[in-house]
One Martini backbone bead per residue (centre of mass of N, CA, C, O) as a GRO file, in nm:
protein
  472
    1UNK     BB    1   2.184   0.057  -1.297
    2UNK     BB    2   2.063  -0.254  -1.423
    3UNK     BB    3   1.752  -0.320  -1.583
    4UNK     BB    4   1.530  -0.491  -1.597
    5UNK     BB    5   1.312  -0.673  -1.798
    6UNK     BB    6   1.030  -0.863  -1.767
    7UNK     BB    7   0.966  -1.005  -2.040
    8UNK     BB    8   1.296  -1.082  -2.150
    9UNK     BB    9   1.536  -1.061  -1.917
   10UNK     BB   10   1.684  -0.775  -2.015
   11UNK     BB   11   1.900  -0.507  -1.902
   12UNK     BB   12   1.775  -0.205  -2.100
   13UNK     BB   13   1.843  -0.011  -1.819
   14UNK     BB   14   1.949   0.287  -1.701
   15UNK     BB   15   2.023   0.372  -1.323
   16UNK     BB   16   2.119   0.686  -1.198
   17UNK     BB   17   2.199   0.755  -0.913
   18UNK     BB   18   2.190   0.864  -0.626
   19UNK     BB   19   2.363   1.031  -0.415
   20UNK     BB   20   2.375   1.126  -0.106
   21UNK     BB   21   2.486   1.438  -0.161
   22UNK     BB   22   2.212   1.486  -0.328
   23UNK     BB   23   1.978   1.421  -0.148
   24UNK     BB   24   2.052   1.628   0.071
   25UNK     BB   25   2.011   1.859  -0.120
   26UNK     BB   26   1.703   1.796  -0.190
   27UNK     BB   27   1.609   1.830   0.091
   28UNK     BB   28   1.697   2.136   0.141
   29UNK     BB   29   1.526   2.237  -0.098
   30UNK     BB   30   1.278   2.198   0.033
   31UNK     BB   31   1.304   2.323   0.284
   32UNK     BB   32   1.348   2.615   0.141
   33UNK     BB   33   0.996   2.597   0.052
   34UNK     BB   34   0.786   2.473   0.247
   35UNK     BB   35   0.712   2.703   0.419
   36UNK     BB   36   0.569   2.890   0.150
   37UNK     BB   37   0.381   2.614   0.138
   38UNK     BB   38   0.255   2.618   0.402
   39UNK     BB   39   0.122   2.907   0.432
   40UNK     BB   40  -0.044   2.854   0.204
   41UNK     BB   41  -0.311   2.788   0.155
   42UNK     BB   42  -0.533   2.515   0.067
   43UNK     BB   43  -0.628   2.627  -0.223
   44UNK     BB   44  -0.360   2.695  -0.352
   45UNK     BB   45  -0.258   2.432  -0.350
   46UNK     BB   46  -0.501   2.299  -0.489
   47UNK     BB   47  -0.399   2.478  -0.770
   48UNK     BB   48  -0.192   2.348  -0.826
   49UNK     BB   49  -0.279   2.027  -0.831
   50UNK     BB   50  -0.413   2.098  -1.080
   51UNK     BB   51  -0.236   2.157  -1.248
   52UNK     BB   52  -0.048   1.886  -1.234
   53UNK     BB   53  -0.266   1.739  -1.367
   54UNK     BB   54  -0.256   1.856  -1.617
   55UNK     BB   55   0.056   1.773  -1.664
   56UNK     BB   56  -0.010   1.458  -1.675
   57UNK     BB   57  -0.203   1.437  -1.882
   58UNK     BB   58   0.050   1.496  -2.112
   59UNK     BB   59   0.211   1.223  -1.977
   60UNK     BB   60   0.037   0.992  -1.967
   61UNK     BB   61   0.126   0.785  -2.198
   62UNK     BB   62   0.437   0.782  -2.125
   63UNK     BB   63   0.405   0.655  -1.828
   64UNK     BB   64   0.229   0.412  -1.947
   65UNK     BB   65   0.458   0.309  -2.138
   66UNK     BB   66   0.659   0.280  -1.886
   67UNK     BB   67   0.473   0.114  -1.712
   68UNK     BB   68   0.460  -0.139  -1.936
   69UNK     BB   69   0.745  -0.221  -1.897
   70UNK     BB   70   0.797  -0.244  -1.580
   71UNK     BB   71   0.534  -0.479  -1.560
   72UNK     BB   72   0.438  -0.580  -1.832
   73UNK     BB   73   0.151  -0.431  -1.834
   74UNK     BB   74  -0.106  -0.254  -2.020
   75UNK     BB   75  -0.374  -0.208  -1.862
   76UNK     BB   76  -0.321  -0.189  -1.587
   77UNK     BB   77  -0.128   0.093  -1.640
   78UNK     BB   78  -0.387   0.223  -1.736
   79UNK     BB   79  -0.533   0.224  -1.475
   80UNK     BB   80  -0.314   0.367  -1.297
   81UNK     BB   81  -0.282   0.638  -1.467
   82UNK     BB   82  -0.598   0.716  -1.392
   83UNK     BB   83  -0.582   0.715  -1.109
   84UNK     BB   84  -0.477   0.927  -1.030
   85UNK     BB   85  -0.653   1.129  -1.136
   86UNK     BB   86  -0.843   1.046  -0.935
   87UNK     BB   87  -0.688   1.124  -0.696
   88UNK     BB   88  -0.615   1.423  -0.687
   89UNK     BB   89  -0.926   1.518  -0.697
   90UNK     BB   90  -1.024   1.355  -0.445
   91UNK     BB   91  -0.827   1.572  -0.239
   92UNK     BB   92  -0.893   1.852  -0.388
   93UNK     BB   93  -1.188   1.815  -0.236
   94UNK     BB   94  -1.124   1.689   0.053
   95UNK     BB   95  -0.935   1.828   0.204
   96UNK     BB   96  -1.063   2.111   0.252
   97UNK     BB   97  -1.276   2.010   0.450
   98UNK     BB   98  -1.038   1.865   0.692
   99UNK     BB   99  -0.936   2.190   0.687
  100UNK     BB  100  -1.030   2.257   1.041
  101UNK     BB  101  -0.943   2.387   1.261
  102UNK     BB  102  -1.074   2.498   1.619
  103UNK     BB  103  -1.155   2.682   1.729
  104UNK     BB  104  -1.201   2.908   1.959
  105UNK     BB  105  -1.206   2.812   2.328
  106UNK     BB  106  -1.271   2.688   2.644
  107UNK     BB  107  -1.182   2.560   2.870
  108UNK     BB  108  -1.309   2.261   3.081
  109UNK     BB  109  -1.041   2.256   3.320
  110UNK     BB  110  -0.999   2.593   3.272
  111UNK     BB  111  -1.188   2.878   3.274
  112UNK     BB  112  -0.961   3.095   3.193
  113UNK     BB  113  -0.890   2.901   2.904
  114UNK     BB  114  -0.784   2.978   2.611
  115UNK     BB  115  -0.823   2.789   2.292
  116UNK     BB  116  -0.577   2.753   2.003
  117UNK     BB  117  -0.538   2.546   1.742
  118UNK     BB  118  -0.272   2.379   1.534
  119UNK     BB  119  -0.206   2.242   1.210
  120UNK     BB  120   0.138   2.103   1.173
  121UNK     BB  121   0.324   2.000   0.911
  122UNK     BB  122   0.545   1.829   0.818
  123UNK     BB  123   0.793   1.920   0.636
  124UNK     BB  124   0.962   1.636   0.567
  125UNK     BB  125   0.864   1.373   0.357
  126UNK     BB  126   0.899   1.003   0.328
  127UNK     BB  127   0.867   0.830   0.027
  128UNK     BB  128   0.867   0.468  -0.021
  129UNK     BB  129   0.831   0.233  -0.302
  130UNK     BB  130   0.688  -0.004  -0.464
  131UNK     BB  131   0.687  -0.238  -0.777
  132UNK     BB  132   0.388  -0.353  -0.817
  133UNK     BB  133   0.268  -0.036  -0.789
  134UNK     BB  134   0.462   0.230  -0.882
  135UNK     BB  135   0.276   0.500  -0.891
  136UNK     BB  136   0.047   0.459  -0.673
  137UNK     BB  137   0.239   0.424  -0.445
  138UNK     BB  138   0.382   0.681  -0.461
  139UNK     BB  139   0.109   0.882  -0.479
  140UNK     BB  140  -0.103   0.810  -0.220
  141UNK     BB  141   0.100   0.979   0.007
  142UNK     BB  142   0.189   1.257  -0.150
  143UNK     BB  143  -0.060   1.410  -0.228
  144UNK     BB  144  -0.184   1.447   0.062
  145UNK     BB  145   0.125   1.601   0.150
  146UNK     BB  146   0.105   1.813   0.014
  147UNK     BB  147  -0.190   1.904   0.094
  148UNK     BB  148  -0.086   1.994   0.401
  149UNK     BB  149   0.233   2.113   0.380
  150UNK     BB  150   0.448   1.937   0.263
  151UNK     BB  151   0.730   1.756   0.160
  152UNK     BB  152   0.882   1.549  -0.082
  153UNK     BB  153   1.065   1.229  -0.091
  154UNK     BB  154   1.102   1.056  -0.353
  155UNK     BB  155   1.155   0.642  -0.337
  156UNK     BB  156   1.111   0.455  -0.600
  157UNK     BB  157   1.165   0.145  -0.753
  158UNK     BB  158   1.442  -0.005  -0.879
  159UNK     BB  159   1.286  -0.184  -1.061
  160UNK     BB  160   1.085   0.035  -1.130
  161UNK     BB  161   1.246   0.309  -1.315
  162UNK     BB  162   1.088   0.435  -1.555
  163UNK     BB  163   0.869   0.664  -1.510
  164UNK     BB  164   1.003   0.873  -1.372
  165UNK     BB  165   1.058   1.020  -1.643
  166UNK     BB  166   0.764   1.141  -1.665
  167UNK     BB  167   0.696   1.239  -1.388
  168UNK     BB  168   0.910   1.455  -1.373
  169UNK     BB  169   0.803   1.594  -1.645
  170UNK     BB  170   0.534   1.691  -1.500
  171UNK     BB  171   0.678   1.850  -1.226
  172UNK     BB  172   0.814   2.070  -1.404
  173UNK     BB  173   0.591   2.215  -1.525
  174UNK     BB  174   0.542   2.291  -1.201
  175UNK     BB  175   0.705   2.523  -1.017
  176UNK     BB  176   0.548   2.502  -0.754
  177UNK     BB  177   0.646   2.189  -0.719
  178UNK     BB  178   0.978   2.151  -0.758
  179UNK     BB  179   1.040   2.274  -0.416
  180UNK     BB  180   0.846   1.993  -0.280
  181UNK     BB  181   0.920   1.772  -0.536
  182UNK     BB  182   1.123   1.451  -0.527
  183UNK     BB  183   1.331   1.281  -0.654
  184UNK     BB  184   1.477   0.924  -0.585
  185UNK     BB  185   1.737   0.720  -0.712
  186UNK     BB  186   1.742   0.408  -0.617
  187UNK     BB  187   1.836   0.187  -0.330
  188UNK     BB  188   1.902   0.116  -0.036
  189UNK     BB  189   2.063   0.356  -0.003
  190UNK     BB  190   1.859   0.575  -0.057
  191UNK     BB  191   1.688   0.528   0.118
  192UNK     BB  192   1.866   0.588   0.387
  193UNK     BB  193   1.888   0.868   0.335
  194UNK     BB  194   1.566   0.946   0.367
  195UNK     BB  195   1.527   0.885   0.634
  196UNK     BB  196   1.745   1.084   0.724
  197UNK     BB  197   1.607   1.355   0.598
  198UNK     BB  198   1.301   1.329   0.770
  199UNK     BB  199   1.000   1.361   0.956
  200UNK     BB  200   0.853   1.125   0.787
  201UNK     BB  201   0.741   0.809   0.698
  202UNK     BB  202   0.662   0.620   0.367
  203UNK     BB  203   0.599   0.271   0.367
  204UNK     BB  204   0.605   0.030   0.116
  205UNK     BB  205   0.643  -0.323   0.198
  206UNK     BB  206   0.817  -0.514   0.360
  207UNK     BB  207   0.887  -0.646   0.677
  208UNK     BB  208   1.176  -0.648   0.708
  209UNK     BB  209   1.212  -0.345   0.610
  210UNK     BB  210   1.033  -0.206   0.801
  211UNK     BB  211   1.159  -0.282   1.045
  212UNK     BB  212   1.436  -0.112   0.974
  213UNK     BB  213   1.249   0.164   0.926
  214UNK     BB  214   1.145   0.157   1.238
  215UNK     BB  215   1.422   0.172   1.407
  216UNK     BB  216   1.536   0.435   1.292
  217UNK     BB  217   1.278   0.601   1.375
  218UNK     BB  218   1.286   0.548   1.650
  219UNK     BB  219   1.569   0.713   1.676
  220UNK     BB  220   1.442   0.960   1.530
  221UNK     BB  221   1.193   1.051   1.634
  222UNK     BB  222   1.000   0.944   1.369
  223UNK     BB  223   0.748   0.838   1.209
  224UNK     BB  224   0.608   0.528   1.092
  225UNK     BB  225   0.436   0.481   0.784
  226UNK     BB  226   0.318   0.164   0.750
  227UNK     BB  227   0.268  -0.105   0.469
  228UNK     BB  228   0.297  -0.429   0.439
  229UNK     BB  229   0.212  -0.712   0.417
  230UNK     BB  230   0.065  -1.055   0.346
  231UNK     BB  231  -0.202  -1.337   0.401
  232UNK     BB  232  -0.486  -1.363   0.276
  233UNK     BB  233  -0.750  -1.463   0.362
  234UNK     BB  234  -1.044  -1.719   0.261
  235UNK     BB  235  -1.385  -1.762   0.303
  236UNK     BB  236  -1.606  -2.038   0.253
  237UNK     BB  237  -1.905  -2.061   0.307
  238UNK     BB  238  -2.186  -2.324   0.271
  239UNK     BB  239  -2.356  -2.100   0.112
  240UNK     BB  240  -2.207  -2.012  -0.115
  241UNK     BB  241  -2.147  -1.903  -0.365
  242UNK     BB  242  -1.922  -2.066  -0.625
  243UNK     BB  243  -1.908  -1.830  -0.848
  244UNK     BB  244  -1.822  -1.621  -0.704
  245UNK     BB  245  -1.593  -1.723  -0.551
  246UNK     BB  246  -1.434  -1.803  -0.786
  247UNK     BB  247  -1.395  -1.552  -0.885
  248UNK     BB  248  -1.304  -1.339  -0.700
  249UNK     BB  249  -1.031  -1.540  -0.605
  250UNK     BB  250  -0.900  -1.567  -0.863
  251UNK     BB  251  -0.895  -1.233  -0.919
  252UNK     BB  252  -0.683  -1.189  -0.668
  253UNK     BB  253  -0.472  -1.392  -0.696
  254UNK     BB  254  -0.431  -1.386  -0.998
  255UNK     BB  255  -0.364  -1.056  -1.059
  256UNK     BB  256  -0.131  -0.943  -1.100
  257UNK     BB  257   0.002  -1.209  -1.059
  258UNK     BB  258   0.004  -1.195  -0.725
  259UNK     BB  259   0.120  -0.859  -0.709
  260UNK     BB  260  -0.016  -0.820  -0.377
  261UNK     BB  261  -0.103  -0.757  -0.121
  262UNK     BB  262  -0.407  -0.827  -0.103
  263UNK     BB  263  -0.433  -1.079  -0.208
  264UNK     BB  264  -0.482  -1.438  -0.196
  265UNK     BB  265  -0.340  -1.684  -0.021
  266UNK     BB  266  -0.568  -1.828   0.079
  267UNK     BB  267  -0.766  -2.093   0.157
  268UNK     BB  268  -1.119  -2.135   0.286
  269UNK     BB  269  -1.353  -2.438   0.283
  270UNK     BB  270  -1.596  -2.603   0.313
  271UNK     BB  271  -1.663  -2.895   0.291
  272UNK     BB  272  -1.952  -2.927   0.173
  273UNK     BB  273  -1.796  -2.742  -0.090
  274UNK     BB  274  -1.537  -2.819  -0.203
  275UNK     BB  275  -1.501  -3.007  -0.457
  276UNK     BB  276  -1.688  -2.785  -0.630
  277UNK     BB  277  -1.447  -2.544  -0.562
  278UNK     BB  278  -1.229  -2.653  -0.696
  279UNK     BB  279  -1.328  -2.769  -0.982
  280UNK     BB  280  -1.434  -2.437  -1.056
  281UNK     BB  281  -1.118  -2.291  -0.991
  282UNK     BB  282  -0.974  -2.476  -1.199
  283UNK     BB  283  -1.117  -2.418  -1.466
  284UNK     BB  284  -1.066  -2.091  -1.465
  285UNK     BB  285  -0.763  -2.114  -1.461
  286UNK     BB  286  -0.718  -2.278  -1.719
  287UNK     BB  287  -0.820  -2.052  -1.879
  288UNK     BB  288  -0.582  -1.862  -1.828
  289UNK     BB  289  -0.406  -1.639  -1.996
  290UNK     BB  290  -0.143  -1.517  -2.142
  291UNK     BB  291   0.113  -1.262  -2.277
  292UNK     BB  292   0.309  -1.343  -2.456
  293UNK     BB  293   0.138  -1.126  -2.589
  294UNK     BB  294   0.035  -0.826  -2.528
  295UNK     BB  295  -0.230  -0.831  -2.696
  296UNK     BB  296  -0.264  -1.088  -2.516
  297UNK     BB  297  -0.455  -1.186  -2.213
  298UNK     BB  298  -0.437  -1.188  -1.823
  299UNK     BB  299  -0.118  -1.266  -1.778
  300UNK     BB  300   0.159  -1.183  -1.687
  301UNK     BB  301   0.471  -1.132  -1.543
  302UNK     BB  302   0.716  -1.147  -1.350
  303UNK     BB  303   0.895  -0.881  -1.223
  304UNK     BB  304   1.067  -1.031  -1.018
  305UNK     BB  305   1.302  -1.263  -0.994
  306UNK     BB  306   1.332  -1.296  -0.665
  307UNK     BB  307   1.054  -1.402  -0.658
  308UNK     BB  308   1.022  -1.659  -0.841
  309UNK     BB  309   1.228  -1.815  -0.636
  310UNK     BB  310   1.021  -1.855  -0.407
  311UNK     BB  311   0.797  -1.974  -0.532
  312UNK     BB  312   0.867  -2.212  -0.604
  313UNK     BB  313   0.971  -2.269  -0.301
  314UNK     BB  314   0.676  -2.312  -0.207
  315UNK     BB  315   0.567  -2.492  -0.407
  316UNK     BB  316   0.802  -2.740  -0.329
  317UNK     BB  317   0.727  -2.784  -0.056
  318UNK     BB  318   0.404  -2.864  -0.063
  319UNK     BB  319   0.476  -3.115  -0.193
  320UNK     BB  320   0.708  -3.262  -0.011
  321UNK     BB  321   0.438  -3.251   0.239
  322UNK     BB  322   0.169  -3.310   0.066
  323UNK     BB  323   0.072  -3.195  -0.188
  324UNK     BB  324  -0.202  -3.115  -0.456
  325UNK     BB  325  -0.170  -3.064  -0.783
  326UNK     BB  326  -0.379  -2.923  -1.008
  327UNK     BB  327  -0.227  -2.638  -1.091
  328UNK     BB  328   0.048  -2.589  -1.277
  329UNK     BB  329   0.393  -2.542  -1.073
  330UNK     BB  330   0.560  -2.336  -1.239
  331UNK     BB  331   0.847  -2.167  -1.321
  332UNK     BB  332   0.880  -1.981  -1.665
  333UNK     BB  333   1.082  -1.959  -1.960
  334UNK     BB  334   1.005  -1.705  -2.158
  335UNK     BB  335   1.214  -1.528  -2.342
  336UNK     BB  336   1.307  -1.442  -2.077
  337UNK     BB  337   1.039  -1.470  -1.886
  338UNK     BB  338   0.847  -1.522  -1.605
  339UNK     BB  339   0.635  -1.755  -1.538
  340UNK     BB  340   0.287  -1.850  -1.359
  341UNK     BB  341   0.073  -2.007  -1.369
  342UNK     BB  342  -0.229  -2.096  -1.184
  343UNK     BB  343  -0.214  -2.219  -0.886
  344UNK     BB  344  -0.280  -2.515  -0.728
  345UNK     BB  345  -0.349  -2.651  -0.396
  346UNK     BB  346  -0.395  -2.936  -0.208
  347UNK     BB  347  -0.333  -3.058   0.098
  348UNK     BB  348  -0.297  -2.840   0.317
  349UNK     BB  349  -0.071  -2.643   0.548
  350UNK     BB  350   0.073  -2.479   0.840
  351UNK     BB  351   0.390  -2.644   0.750
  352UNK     BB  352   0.375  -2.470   0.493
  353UNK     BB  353   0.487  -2.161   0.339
  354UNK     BB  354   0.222  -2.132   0.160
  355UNK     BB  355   0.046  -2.075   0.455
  356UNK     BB  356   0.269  -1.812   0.604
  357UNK     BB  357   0.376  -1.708   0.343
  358UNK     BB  358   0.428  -1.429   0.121
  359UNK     BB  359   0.440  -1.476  -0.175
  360UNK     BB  360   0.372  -1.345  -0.466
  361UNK     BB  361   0.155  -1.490  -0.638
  362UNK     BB  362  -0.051  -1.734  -0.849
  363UNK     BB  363  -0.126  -1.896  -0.553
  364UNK     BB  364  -0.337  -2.155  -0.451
  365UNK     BB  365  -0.434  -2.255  -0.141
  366UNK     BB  366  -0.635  -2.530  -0.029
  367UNK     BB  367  -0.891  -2.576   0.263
  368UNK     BB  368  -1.047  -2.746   0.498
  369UNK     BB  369  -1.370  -2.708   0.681
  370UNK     BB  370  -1.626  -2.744   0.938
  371UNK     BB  371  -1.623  -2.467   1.123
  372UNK     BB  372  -1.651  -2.136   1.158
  373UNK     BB  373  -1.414  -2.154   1.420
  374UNK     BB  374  -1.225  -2.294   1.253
  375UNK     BB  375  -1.156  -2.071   1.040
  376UNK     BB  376  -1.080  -1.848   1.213
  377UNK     BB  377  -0.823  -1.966   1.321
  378UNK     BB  378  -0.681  -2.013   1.037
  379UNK     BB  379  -0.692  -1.696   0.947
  380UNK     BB  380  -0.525  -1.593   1.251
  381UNK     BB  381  -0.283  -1.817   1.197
  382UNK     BB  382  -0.059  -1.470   1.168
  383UNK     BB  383   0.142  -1.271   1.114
  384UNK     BB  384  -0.112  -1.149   0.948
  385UNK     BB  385  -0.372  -0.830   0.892
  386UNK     BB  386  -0.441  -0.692   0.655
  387UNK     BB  387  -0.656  -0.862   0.456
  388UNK     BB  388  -0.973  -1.018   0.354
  389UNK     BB  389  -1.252  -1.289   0.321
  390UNK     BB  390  -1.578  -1.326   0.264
  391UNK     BB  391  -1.861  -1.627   0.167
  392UNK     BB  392  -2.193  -1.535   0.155
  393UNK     BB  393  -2.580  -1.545   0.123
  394UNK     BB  394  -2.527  -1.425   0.494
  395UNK     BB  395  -2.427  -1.124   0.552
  396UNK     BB  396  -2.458  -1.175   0.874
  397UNK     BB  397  -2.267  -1.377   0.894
  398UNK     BB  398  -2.033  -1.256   0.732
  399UNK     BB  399  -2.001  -1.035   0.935
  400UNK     BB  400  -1.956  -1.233   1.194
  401UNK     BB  401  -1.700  -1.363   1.104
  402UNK     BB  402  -1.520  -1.079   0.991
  403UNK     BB  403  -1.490  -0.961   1.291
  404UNK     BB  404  -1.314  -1.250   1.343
  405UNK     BB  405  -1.084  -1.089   1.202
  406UNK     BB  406  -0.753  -1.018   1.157
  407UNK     BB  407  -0.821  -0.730   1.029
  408UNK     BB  408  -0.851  -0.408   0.831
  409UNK     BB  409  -1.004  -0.575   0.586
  410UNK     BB  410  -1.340  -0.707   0.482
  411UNK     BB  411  -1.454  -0.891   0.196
  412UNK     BB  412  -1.767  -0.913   0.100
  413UNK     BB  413  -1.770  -1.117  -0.243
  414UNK     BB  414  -1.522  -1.050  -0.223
  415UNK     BB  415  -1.137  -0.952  -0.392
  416UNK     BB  416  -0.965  -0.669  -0.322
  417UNK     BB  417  -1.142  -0.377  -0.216
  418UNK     BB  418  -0.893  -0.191  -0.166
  419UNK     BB  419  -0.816  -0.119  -0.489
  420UNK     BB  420  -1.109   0.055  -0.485
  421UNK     BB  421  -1.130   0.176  -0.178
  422UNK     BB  422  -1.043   0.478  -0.040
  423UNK     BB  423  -1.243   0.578   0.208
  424UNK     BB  424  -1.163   0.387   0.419
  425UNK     BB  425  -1.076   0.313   0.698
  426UNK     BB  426  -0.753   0.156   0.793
  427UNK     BB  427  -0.569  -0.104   0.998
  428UNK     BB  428  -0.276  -0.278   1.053
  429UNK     BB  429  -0.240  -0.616   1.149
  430UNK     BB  430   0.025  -0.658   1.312
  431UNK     BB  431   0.298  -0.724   1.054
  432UNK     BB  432   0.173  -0.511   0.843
  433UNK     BB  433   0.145  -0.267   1.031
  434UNK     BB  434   0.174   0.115   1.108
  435UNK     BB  435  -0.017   0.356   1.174
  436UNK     BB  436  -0.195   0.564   0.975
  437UNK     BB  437  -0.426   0.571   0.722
  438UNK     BB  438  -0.428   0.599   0.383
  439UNK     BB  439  -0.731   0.580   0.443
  440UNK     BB  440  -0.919   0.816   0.394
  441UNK     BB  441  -0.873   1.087   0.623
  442UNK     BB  442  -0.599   0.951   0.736
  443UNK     BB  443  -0.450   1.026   0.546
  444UNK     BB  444  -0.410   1.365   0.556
  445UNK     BB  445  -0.428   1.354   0.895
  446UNK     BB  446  -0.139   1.232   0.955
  447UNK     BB  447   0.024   1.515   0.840
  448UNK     BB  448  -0.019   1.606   1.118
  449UNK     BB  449   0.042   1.834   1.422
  450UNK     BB  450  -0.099   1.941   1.737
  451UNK     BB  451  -0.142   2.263   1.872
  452UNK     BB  452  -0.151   2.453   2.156
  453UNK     BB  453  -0.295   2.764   2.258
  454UNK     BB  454  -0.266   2.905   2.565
  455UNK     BB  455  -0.517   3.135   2.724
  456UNK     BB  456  -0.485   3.355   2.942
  457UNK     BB  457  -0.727   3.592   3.115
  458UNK     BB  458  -0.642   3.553   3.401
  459UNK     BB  459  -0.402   3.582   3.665
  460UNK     BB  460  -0.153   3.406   3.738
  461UNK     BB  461  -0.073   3.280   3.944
  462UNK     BB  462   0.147   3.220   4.226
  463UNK     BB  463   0.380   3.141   4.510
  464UNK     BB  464   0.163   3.176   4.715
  465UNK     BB  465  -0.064   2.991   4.650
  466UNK     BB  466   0.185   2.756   4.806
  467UNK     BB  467   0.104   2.755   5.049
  468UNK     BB  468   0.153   2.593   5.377
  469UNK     BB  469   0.027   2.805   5.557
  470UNK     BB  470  -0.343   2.772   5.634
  471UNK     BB  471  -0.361   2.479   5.516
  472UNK     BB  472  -0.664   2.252   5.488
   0.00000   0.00000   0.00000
């Protein structure tokens, strides 16, 4: 496969895909390791996790440096790749404490019989991860399984797959390492091979590839933790700051240009305070500049080109249905990389696909309304369910309008705190995903099935016990 460049829009990296029979191969060299993997300690995979971080500490720069060729970005892939190090970390203290099954006890409801519980790890997890933050998604999910007692095929996406091959390079350092855990090069071809080939799947993407690996995996009788799309809305009551709201609001929407699920995609606004944020977070935007200079300004170009051509199409629909455009507004052609400026829309409605459509993109769409019963039905008047923001500076009444918001994290006077807190378990409502949260400890605990061996200690019944004659 050729790849893009998203900077210059030239094709200049060749992706060698895996072939089915290869994906399978790999497949089965898990099988045939997980078992001793699974065996030992886990302090021991612990020791191992922690080899692997020193191997990482090694390749950091080239990861960093090939992953900000992927995206555009080199500060972001600067922090994505500092972040791993901290997620390491962060689970090699944590799983030990929460790998804990329950000692053996009496059963409440048959009392000769001793329980006796197994936390037993699926043996082979299929990994599968988008491209907008390509490192962080693919190893969010492998970290914990393999410290659960996992073997993982990772297939990050093949738009942005120069990074793999320094990550290869972290993992083949450490022998330990290699026989449970490998990567998959290609694209939805190789997609298919991994879900066919493993006992439960963790995908984030959009919500129809979800679908289609969600029917499969319903077909095959095995889990699918899916993390899907967002359309994430922000409201603004009548009391928020409206410099806070402005900033944080600002960079969610287009941060990373707005290539996040979690970004704010939709703006409510207060009425009476609607004008002078539209004006605050406009003059904002318009500060905001680009990269086209790597070495200078705030905001990248699109990642992906088939993205670029959405973003257009949403944003031309909502101008020819009576939208007006504020700033931005176009997606722009610079040497080659596509660009789209901070866009902001206002006059807009549930009518047009800027409003119920995920972007991927730095467009702001700000809507007003006049009672929070009103912005809450607006909020959730979405298929999706990903996570949301409220603002205001009555902590009390923000907490008691997101709590009425369908969505399963909601950043009170900030935007896309889900990117920062990794602590918190949440789950995705609606069309957004399915499943056990990658947050908090149900990241780890996700990736057990538990066993139960139950101990008769006194005679087990007979068959003579359901006699029917002189039964009262």
């Amino acid at each position: 496969m050729e790849i893009r460049n998203p900077r210059t829009g030239v094709f200049d990296y060749e992706l060698i895909e895996d072939s089915f029979q290869a994906i399978n191969k790999k497949a089965e060299d898990i099988r045939s390791n997980q078992k001793n993997w699974q065996a030992m300690a886990i302090t021991d995979r612990v020791a191992v996790l922690q080899k692997w971080l020193d191997s990482f500490k090694e390749f950091q720069s080239e990861i960093a440096d090939q992953l900000a060729i992927d995206t555009a970005r080199k500060r972001i892939a600067t922090i994505e790749v500092s972040g791993i190090l901290g997620l390491i970390q962060a689970w090699c203290f944590r799983a030990p404490q929460l790998y804990a099954p329950p000692i053996e006890r009496p059963s409440i409801s048959a009392n000769t019989v001793k329980i006796n519980q197994q936390w037993i790890p699926y043996g082979l997890v299929g990994v599968i991860s988008p491209w907008n933050f390509p490192l962080l998604l693919a190893l969010i999910d492998t970290i914990p399984a393999l410290l659960a007692g996992c073997g993982v095929l990772l297939k990050p996406s093949e738009v942005t797959p120069r990074f793999m091959d320094g990550l290869e390079k972290s993992i083949n350092a450490v022998p330990e390492l290699t026989g449970v855990l490998k990567l998959v090069r290609g694209g939805a071809e190789a997609g298919k091979a991994v879900v066919q080939n493993v006992d439960a799947i963790c995908f984030t993407g959009s919500v129809p590839t979800g679908r289609k690996i969600g029917a499969v995996c319903a077909e095959r009788f095995i889990p699918a933790f899916l993390e899907l799309g967002g359309k994430d809305p922000g409201i603004v009551l009548e009391d928020a700051d409206i410099q806070i709201a402005t900033d944080g609001i600002l960079r969610s929407a287009v941060g990373a240009t707005g290539q996040a699920c979690q970004s704010l995609e939709r703006i409510y606004v207060a009425e009476s305070v609607y004008s002078e944020f539209v004006k605050e977070i406009a003059t904002k935007a318009e500060a905001v500049t680009l990269t086209t200079n790597p070495e200078e300004g705030q905001m990248g170009p699109l990642i992906f080109a088939q993205q670029a051509e959405k973003i257009q199409q949403q944003i031309d629909d909502a101008i020819q249905k009576g939208a007006r455009l504020i700033t931005g507004g176009k997606v722009e052609n610079i040497d080659g990389g596509l660009w789209c400026r901070p866009t902001i829309l206002t006059h807009v409605n549930h009518d047009m696909m800027v409003m119920t459509e995920e972007t991927f993109g730095p467009i702001i769409p700000i809507m007003s309304f006049i009672t929070e019963e009103e912005a809450i039905i607006l909020a959730n008047d979405s298929i999706y369910g990903l996570s949301a923001s409220v603002f205001s500076t009555d902590i009390d009444n923000a907490l008691k309008v997101a709590s009425q918001i369908e969505a399963g994290a909601i950043s009170i006077n900030d935007g896309s705190l889900t990117n920062k807190v990794y602590d918190a378990e949440k789950n995705s409502f609606k069309e957004s995903g399915i499943n056990g949260s990658r947050m908090g400890d149900s990241g780890f605990l996700r990736f057990f099935r538990k066993k139960a061996l139950l101990i008769q200690t006194a005679d087990p019944e007979t068959m003579m016990d359901f006699e029917e004659s002189g039964f009262q």
